[in-house]
N, C-alpha and C positions, 0 to 999 in steps of 0.2 A: 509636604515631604516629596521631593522628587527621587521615586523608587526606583525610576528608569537611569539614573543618574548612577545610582546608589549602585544597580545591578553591575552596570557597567566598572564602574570604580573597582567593584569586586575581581569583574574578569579580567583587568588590567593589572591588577595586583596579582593574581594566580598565576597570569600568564609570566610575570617580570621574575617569580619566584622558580617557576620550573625553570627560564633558559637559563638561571643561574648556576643549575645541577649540571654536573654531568652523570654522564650511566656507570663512569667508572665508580664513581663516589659513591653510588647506590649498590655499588658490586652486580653490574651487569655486565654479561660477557658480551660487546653489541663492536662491532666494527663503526666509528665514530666518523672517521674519513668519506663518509660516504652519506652522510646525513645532513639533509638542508637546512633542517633546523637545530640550534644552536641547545644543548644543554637535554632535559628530558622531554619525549614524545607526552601528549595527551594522556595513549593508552598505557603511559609505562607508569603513568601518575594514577590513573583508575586500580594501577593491579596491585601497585605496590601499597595502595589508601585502601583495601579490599571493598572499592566501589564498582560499579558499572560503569564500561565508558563515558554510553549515551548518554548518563549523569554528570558525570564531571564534566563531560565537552557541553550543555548544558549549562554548568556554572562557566564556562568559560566564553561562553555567548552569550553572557548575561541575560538570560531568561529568566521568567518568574518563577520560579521553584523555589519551596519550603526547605531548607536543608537543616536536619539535625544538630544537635551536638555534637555527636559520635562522630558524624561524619567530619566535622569541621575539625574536631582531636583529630581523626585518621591522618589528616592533609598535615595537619601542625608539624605530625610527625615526620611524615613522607620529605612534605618540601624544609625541612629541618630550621623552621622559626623561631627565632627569636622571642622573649615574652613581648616586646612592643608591639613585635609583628604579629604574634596568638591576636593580644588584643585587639591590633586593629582588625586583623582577620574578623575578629567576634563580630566590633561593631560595624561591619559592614556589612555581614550576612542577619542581625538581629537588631532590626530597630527596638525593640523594646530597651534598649539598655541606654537609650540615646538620653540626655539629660535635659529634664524641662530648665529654659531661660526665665528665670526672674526678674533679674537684676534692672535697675531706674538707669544706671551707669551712670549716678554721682557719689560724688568722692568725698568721706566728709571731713571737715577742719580735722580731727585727729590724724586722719593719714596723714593730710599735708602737713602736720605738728611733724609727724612721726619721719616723714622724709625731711622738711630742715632740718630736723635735731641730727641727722646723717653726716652734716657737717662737711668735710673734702672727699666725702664717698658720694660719687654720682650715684643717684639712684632715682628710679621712676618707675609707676603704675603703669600695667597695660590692660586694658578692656580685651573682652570676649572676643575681638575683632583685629585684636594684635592692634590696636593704635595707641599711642601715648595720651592719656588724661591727667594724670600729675606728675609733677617733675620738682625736682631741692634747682638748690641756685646752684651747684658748682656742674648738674647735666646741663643747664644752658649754656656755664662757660664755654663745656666741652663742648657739644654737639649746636647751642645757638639757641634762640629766644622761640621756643614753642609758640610763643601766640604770634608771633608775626609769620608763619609760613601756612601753607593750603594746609586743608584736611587730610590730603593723600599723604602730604609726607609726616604726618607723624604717626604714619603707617610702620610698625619696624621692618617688614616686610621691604615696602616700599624706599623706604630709606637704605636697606643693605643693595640692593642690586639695581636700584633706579637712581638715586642720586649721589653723583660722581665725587663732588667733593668729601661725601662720607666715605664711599666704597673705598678711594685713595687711600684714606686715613689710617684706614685696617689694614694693616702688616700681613697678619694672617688671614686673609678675607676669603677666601673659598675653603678654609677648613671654621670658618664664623658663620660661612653661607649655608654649607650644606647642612651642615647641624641643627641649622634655626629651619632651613627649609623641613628637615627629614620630623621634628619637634612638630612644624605646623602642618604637616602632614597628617600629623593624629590627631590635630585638633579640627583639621579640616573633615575630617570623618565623622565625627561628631557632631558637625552645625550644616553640614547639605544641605539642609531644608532653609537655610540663609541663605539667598542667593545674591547678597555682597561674599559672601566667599569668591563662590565661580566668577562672578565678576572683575573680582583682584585677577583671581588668577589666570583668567582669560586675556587682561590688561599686561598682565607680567609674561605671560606665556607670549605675545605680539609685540613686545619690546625689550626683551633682554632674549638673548640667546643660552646664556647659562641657567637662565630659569628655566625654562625652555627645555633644554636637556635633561636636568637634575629632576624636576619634576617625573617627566617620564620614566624615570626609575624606581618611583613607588617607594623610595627609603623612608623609614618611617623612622622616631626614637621619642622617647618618652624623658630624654634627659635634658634638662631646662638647665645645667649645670656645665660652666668651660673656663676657656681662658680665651681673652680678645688682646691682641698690642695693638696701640693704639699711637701713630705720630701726629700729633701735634704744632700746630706751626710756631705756638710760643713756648709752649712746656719741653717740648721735644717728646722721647719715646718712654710712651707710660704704657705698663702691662696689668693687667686686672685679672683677677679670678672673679666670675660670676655667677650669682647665686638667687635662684629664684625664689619665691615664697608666696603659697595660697593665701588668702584671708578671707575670703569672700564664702559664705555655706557654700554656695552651688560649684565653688572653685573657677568663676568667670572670668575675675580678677586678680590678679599677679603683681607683685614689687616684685622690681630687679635691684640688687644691690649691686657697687661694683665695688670692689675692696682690693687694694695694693699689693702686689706680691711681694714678699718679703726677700729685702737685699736685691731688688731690680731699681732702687734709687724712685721709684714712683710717686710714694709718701713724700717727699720730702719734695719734688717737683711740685704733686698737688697743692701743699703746703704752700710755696712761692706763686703759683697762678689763685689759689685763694687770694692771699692778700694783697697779690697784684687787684684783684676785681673787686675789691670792698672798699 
């Protein structure tokens, strides 16, 4: 468990949350114009969390301190969090809630049943680690032949902001991006003590610039649910609504389905690149 990691993570997140305030929001009467830093002060966040400074500022130098619950609701409420954001709040200041990994990360003949029988709906498995382990035949039409590419790229991570011919594809790719990034965010809080995490994202953080950025903003979301378009170089423009779903006890493991929207002509495209590829 890297605690010194963990601390810090915390104080990056407090920090991204206060400059997002202003004082007016809070209903404080402060002349703003004249303030170098962006949104609420340190001590305007101790008074109004009825904390002690030298505490808060404290969690925001990610020192080793024990912090409440109370205190942690105090802040929920102050910096005005979201539940995503509560939770990750929680598990970054409470290792105890962190979830022990079991999983072998093999996939048995029934899923892979249970993804063919899927039929023109691309869908695939992703591991603890956000990378693809089973995949139906009509995600290889789309996206290309899992087993003939490296490890990294059947990274989803890696695939949305590292490689180009995918990111293209994506019509809507920075409202696909940030959402999966803000998703793997809360998941990334969760497996710290893996350090293929920090590794990815040390690797993504030195080569893409939007990663890069987005990252630094600490958005977090608990919603594994969207819509992606998708063009196609022989089907043309297919739109999906996207739908995740646990199965695993420990909830390690993930199917993604992707299902047509209705009256965007998608179905009916799928339909014709199906039986183009059988």
């Amino acid at each position: 468990m890297n605690s010194e990691r963990r601390r810090k993570e915390l104080a990056d997140f407090l920090r991204t949350r206060r400059t997002r305030l202003s004082p007016h929001d809070m209903g404080l009467q402060v002349e703003t114009s004249r303030r170098r830093t962006p949104g609420l002060r340190r001590e305007e966040v101790a008074s109004l969390s009825g904390i002690s400074l030298p505490w808060y500022t404290a969690l925001e130098q990610g020192r080793d301190i024990q912090v409440s619950e109370q205190v942690l609701e105090s802040l929920v409420r102050t910096l005005r969090l979201n539940d995503d954001e509560r939770n990750h709040l929680l598990v970054l200041a409470n290792h105890s809630i962190l979830p022990n990994v079991t999983e072998d990360g093999s996939i048995s003949p029934a899923l892979q049943q249970i993804l063919d029988k899927m039929g023109t709906y691309p869908a695939y498995i992703i591991d603890r680690r956000w990378n693809v382990s089973a995949w139906n035949k009509m995600t290889s039409t789309l996206c290309g032949d899992f087993n003939q590419i490296a490890e990294i790229e059947r990274n989803i991570l890696w695939r949305v902001f590292m490689m180009r011919d995918n990111k293209v594809r994506i019509v809507n790719w920075e409202n696909v991006a940030t959402m999966l990034l803000a998703h793997f965010r809360s998941r990334y809080a969760l497996h710290m003590n893996d350090s293929w995490y920090q590794d990815l994202v040390n690797m993504l953080c030195d080569r893409s610039e939007e990663f890069r950025e987005w990252w630094g903003r600490h958005d977090v979301s608990r919603n594994s649910e969207g819509e992606k378009v998708i063009h196609h170089p022989q089907a043309g423009l297919l739109t999906f609504r996207y739908n995740t779903f646990t199965f695993s006890e420990s909830g390690e493991f993930v199917m993604r389905v992707y299902t047509p929207i209705e009256n965007t002509g998608t179905n009916e495209l799928l339909e014709d690149l199906w039986q183009g590829s059988r």
